[in-house]
PASEBA-1860 file (N, C-alpha, C; in nm, 3 decimals):
! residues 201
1> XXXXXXXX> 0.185/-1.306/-1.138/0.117/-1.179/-1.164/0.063/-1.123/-1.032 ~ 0.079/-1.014/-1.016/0.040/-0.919/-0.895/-0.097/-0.876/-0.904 ~ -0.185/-0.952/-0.892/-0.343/-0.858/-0.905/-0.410/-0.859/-0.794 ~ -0.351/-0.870/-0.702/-0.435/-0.804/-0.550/-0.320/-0.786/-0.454 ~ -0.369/-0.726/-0.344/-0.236/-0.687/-0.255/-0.330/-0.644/-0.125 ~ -0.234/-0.705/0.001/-0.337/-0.665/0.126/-0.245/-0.549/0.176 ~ -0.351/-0.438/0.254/-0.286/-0.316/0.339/-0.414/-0.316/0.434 ~ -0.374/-0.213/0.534/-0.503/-0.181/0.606/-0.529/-0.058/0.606
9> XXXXXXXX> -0.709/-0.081/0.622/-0.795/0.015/0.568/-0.785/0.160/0.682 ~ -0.754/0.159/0.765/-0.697/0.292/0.847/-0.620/0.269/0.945 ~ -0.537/0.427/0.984/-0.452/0.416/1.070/-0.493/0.372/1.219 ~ -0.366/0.300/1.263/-0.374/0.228/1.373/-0.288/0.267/1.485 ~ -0.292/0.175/1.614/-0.154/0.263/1.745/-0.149/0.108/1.821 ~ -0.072/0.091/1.857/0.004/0.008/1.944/0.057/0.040/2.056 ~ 0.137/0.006/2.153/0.226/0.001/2.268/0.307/-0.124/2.314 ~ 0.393/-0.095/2.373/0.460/-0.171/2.439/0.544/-0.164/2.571
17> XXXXXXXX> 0.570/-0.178/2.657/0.597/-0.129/2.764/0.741/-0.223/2.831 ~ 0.838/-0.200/2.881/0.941/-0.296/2.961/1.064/-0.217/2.983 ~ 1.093/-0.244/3.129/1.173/-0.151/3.248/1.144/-0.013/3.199 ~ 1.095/-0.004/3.195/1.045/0.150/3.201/1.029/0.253/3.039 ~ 1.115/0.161/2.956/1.086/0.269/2.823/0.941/0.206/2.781 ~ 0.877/0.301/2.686/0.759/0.313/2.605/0.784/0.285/2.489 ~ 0.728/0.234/2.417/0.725/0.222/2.267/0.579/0.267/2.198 ~ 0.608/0.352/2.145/0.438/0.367/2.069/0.454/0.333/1.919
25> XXXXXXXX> 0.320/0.212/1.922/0.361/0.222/1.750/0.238/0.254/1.660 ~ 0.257/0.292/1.543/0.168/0.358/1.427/0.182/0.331/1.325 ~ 0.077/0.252/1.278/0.035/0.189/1.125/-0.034/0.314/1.061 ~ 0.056/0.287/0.934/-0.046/0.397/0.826/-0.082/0.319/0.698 ~ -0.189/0.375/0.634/-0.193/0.294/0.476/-0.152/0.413/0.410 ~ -0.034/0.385/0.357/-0.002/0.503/0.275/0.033/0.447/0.111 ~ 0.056/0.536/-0.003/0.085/0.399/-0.154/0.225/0.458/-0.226 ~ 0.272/0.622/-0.137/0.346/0.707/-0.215/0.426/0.693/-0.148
33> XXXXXXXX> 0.597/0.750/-0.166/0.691/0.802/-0.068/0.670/0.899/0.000 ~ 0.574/1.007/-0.072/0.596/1.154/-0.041/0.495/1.164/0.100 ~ 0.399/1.104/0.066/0.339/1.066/0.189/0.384/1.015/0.281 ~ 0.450/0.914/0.294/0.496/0.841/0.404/0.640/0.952/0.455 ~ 0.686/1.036/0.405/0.742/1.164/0.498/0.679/1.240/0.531 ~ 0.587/1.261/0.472/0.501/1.367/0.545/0.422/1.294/0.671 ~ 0.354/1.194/0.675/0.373/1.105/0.773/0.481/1.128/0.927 ~ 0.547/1.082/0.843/0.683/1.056/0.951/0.712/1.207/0.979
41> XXXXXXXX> 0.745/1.322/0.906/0.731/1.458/0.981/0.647/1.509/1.091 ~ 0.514/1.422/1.074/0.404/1.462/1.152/0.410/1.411/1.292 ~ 0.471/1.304/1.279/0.490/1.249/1.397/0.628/1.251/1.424 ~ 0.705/1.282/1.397/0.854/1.343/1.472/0.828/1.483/1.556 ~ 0.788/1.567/1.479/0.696/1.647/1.539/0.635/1.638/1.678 ~ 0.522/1.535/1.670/0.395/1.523/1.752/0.541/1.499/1.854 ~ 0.581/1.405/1.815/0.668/1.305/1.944/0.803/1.380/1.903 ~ 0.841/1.470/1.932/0.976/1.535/1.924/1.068/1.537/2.052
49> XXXXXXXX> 1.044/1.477/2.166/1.046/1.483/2.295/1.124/1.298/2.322 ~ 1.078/1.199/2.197/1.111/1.081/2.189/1.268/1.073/2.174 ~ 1.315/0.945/2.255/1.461/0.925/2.194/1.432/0.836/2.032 ~ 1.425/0.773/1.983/1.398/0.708/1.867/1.274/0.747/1.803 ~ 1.289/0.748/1.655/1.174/0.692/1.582/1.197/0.589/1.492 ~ 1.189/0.482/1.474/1.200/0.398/1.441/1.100/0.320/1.345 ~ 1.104/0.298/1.215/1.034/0.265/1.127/1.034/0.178/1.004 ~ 0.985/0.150/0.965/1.004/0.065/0.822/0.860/0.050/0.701
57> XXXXXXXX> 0.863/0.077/0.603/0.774/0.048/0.488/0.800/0.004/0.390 ~ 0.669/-0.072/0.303/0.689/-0.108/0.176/0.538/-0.065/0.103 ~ 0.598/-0.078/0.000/0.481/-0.008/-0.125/0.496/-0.095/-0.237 ~ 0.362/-0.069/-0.322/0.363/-0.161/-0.466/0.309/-0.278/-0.426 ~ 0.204/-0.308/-0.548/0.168/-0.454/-0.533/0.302/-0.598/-0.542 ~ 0.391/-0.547/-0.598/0.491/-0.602/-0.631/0.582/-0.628/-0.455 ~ 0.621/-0.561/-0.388/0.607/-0.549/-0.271/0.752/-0.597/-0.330 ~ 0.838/-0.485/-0.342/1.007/-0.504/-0.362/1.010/-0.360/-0.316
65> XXXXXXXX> 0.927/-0.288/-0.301/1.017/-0.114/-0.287/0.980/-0.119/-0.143 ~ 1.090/-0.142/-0.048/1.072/-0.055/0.099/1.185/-0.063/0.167 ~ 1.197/0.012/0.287/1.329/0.033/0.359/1.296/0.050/0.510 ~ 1.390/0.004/0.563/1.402/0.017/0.740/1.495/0.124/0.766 ~ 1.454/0.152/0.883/1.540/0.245/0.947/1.591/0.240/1.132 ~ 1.694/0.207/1.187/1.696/0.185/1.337/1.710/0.314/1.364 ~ 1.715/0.441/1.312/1.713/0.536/1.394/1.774/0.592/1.521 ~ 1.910/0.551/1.477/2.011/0.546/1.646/2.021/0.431/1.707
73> XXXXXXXX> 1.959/0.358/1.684/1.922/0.236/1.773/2.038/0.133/1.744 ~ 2.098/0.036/1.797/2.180/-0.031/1.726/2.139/-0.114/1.597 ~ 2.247/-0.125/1.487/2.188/-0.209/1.366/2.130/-0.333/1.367 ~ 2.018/-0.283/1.326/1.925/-0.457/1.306/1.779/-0.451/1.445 ~ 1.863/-0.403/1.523/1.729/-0.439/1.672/1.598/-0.318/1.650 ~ 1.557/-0.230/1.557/1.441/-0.210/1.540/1.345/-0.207/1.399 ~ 1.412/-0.153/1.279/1.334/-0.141/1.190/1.303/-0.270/1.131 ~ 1.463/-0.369/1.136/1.445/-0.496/1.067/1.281/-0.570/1.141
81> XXXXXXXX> 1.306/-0.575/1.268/1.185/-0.658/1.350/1.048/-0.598/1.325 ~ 1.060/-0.446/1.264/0.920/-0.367/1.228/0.858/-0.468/1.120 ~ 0.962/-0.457/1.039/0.916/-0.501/0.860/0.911/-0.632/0.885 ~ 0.945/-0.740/0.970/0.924/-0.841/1.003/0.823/-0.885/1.038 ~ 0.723/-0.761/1.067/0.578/-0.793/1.114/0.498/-0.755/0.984 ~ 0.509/-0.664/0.910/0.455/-0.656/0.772/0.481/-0.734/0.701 ~ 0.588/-0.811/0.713/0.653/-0.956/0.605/0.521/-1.027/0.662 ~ 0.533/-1.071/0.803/0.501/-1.172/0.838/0.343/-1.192/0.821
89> XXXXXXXX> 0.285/-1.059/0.788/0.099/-1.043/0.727/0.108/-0.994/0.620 ~ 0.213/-1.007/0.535/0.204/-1.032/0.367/0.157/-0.884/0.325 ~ 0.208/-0.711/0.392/0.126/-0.616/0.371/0.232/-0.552/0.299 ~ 0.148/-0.437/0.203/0.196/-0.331/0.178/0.157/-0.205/0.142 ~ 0.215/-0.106/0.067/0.113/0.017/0.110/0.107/0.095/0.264 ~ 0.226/0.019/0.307/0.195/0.091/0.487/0.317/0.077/0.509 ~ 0.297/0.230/0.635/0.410/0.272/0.677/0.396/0.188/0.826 ~ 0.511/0.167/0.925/0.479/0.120/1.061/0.625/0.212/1.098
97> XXXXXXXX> 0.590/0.310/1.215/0.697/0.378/1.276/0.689/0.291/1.483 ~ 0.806/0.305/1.507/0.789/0.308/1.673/0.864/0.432/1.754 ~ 0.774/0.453/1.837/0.897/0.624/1.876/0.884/0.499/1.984 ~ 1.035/0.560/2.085/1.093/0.489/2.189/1.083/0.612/2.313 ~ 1.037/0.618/2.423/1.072/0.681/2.504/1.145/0.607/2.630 ~ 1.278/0.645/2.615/1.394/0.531/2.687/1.352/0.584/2.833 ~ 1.354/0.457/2.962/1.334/0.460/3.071/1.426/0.442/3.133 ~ 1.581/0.473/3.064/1.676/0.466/3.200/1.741/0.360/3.211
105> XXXXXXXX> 1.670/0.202/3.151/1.733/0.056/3.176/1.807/0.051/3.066 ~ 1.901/0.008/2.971/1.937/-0.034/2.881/1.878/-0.242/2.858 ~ 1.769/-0.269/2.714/1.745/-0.375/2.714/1.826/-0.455/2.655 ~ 1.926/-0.409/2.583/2.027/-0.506/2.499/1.964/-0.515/2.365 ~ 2.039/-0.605/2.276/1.993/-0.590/2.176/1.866/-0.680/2.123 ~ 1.834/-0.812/2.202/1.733/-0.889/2.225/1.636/-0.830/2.249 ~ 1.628/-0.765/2.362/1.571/-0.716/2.470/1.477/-0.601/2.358 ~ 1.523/-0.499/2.264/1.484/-0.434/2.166/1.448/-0.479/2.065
113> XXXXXXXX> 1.525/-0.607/1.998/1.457/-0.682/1.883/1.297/-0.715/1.943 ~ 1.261/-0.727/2.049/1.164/-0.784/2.142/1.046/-0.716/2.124 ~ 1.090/-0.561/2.171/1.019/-0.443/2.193/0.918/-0.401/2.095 ~ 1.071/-0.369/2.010/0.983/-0.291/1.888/0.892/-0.379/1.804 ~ 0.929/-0.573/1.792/0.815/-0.626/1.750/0.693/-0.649/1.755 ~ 0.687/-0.634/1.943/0.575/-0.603/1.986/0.491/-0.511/1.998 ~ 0.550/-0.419/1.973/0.484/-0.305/1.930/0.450/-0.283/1.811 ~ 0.520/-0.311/1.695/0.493/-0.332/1.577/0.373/-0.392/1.582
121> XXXXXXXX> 0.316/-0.530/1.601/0.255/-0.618/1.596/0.158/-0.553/1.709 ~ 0.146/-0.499/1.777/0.001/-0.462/1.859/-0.087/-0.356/1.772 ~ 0.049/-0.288/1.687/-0.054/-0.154/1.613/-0.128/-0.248/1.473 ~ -0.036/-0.330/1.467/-0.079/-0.437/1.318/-0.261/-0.545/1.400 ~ -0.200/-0.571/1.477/-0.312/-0.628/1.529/-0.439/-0.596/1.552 ~ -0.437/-0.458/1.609/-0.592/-0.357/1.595/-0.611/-0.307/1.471 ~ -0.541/-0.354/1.326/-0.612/-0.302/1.205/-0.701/-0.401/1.161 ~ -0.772/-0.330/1.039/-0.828/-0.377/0.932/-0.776/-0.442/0.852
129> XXXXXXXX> -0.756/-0.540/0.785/-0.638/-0.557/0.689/-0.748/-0.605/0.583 ~ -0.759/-0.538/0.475/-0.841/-0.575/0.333/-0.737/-0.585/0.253 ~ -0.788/-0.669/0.142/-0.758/-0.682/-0.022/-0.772/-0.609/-0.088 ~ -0.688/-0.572/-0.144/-0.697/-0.439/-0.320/-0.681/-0.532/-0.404 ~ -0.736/-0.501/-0.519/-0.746/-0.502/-0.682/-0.626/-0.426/-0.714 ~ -0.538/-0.468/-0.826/-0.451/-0.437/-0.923/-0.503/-0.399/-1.033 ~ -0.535/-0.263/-1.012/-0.567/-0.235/-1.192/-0.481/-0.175/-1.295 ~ -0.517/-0.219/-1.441/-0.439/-0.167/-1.549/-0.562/-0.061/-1.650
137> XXXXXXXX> -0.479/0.049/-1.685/-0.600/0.107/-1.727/-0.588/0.135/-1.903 ~ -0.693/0.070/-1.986/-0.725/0.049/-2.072/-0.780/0.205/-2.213 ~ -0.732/0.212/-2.294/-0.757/0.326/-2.369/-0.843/0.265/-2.455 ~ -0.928/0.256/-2.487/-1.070/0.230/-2.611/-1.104/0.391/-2.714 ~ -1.050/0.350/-2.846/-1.083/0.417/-2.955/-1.181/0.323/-3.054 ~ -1.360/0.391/-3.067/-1.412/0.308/-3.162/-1.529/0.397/-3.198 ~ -1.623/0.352/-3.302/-1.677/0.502/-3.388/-1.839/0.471/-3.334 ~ -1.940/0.542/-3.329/-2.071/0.562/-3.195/-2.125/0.456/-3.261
145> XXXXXXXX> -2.119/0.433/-3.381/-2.254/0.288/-3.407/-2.173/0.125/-3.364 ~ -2.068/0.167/-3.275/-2.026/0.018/-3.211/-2.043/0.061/-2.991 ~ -2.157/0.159/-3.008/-2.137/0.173/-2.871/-2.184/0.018/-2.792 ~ -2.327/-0.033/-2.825/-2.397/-0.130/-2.822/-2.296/-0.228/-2.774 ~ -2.186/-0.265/-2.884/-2.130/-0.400/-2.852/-2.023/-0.345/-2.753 ~ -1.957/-0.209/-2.726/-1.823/-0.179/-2.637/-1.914/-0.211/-2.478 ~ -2.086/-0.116/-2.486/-2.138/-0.124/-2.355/-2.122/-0.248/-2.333 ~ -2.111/-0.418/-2.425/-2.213/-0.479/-2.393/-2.116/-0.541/-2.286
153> XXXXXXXX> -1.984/-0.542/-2.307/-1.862/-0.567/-2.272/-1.808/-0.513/-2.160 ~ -1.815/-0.378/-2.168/-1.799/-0.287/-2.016/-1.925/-0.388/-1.957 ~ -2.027/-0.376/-1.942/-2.125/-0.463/-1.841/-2.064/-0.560/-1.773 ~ -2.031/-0.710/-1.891/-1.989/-0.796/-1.849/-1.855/-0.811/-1.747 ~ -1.787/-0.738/-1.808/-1.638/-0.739/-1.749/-1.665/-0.635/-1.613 ~ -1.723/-0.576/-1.582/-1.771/-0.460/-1.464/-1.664/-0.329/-1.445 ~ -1.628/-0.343/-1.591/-1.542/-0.221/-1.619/-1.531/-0.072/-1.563 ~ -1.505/0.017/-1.529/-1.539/0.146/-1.455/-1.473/0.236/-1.510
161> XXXXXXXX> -1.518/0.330/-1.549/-1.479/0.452/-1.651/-1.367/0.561/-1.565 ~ -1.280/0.575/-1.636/-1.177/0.647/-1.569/-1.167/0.800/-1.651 ~ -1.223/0.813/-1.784/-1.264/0.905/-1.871/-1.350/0.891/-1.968 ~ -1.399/0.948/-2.022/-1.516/0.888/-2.143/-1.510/1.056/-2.236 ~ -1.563/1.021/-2.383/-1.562/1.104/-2.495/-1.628/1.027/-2.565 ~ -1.797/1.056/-2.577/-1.867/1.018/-2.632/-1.932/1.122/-2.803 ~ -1.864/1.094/-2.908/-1.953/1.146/-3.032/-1.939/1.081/-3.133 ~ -1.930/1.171/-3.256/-1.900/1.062/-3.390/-1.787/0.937/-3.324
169> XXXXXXXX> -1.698/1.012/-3.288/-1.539/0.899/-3.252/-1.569/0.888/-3.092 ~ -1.558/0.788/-3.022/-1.574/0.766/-2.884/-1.393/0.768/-2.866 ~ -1.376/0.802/-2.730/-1.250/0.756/-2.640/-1.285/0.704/-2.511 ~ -1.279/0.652/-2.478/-1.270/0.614/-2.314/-1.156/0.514/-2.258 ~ -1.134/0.582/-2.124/-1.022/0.457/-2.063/-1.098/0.470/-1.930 ~ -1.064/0.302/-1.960/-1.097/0.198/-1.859/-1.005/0.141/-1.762 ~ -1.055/0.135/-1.655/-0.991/0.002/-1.514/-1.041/-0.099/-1.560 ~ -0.940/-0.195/-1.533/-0.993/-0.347/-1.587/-0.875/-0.410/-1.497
177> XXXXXXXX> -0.923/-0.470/-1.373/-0.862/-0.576/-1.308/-0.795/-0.656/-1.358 ~ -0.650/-0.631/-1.290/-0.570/-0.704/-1.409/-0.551/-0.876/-1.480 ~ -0.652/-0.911/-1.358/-0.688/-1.046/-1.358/-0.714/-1.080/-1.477 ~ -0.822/-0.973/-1.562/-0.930/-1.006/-1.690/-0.846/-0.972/-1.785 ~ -0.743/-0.845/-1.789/-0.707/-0.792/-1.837/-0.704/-0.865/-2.005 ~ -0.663/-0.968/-1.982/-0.609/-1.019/-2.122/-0.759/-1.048/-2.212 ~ -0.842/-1.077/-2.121/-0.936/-1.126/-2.195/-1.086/-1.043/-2.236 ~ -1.017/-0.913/-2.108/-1.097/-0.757/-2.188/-1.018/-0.717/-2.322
185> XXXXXXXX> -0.941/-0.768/-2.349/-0.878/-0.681/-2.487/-0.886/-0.791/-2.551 ~ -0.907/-0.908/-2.556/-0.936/-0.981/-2.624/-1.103/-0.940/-2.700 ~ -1.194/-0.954/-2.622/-1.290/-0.944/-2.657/-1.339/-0.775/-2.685 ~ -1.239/-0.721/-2.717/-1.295/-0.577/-2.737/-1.183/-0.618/-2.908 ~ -1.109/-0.644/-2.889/-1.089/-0.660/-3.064/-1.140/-0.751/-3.113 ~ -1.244/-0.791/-3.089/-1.302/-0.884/-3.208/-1.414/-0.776/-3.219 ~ -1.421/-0.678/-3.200/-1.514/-0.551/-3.231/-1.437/-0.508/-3.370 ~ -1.492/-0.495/-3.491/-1.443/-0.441/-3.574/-1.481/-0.295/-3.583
193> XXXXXXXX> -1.308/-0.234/-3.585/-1.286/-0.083/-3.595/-1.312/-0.036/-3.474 ~ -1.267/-0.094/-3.368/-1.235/-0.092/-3.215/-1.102/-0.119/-3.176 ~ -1.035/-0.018/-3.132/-0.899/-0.018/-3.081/-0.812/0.022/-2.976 ~ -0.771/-0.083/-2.887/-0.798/-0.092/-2.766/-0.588/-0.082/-2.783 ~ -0.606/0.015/-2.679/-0.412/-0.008/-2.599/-0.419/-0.003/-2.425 ~ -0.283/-0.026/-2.389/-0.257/-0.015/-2.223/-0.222/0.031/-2.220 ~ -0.273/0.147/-2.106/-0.167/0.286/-2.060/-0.096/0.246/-1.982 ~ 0.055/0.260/-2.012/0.186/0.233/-1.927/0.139/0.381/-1.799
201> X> 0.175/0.368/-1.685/0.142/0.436/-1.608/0.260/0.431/-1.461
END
């Protein structure tokens, strides 16, 4: 079960330097695709003047959705060695790009597997890297003279309201760490005329 996942808490920069090309690299915490192009637009952009951009991400607590890219570069000698540094600190949720500004030497393909890891790994190195929570979010239908026992439950479990509809008929949905998950819906149906589902999301 997937109920936590590490990324870092803001963007970061790296370098790397040998015979003369530059490598700059840039960690993002990003959780979407759409973001992580808009991202990468921003800095193709900034650095439009670069021979490479070179990048790789993954997303999801599940940490199966992501892709590399060598970007001109020969196959394998940059994006693979990017994501090799996010493999290698268990992250996701983040983008890591390297723009290349070529100095004239050609390093081979070593010589670049080399580069861009190190650069990878210098922008990874000046982050933050925290833990997230996996949450699943919980729908609660139950009638106002069972508020008593639903509060008593949100308390315990440290539940956090994602909507609420409080009158004759209550609604509310809940975050509930998916850790508890089983055992917040456990203990919310032994509430009689309390009826609890999971929002597929």
């Amino acid at each position: 079960m997937f109920d936590l996942y590490k990324t870092i808490k803001a963007p970061t920069k790296g370098i790397y330097k040998e015979k003369g090309s530059k490598f700059l690299a840039f960690a993002y915490p990003f959780s979407h695709e759409a973001s992580i192009k808009e991202g990468m637009a921003i800095l193709q952009k900034q650095y439009h003047d670069a021979r490479h951009h070179c990048y790789a991400w993954r997303l999801e607590p599940e940490m199966t959705h992501y892709r590399v890219n060598d970007d001109g570069e020969p196959s394998g000698s940059a994006g693979k060695p990017i994501y090799g540094q996010i493999v290698s600190r268990e992250l996701t949720d983040i983008l890591v790009v390297v723009v290349r500004y070529f100095g004239g030497t050609k390093l081979g393909i070593g010589g670049l597997i080399n580069a861009y890891r190190s650069a990878a790994s210098d922008a990874l190195d000046h982050s933050k890297i925290i833990e997230c929570k996996v949450y699943d979010s919980l729908k609660l239908e139950f009638g106002y003279e069972r508020m008593n026992a639903v509060m008593k439950i949100i308390k315990d479990f440290q539940l956090d309201f994602k909507q609420q509809e409080f009158d004759m008929d209550c609604s509310l949905i809940l975050k509930s760490w998916k850790r508890q998950t089983e055992r917040v819906v456990d203990s919310f149906s032994k509430i009689t005329e309390c009826k609890i589902s999971l929002i597929e999301e």
